[in-house]
C-alpha positions in Angstrom: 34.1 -5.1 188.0 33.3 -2.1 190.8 35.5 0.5 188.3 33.8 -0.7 185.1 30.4 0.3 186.9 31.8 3.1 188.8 31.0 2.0 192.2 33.3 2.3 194.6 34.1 -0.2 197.5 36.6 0.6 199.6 36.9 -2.5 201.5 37.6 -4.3 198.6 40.3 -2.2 197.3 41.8 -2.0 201.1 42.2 -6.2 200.7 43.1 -5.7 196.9 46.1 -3.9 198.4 47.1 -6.4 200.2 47.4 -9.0 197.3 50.3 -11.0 197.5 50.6 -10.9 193.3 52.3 -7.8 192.6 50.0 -7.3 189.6 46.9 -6.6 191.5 48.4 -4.4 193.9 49.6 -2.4 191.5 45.6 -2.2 189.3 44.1 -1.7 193.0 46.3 1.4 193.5 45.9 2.6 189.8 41.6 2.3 191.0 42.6 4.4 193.8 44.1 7.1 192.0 40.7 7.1 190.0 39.1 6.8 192.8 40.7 9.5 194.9 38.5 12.1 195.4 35.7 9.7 196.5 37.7 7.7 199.2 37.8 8.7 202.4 41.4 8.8 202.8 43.2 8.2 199.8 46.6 8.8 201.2 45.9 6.6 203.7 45.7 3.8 201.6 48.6 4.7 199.1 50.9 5.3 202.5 52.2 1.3 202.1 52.1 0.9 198.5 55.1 3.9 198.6 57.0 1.2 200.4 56.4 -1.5 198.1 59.2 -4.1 197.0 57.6 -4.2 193.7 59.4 -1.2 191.0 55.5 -1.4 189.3 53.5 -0.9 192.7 55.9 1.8 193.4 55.5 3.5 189.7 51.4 3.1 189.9 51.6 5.0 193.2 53.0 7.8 192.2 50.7 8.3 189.4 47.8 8.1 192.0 49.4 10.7 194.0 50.0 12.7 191.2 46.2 12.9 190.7 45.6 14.2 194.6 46.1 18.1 194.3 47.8 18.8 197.6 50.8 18.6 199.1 50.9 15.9 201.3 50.6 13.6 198.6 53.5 15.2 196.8 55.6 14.6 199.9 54.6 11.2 200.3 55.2 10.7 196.4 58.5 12.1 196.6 59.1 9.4 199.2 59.5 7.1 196.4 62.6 8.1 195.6 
């Protein structure tokens, strides 16, 4: 609903993260990539979702990181591997 309007909430996405369903991690961190240069802290929030157990989560975060132009987001996207 908040990326349809193009309002961003970070607290919501920060829970969002946290899902247990796989699925909605993976759309929340998708939002953040879109989201990036209007968080705070992007990489902050796309730090856990590196880790994730989930191959999709994983995939989604490196297309968020992809969208942050500087180089600790390529490090932490090269983490993946």
């Amino acid at each position: 609903m908040y990326q349809s309007l193009d309002e961003v909430e970070p607290r919501l996405l920060t829970s969002l993260l946290a899902a247990s369903d796989y699925r909605i991690r993976a759309a929340a961190v998708r939002v953040a990539g879109a989201w990036q240069g209007r968080l705070t802290d992007p990489l902050a929030l796309l730090k856990t979702a590196v880790a994730d157990e989930q191959p999709l989560v994983r995939l989604e975060t490196v297309r968020a990181l992809a969208r942050i132009p500087n180089t600790p987001a390529a490090e932490l996207a090269v983490t993946v591997l």
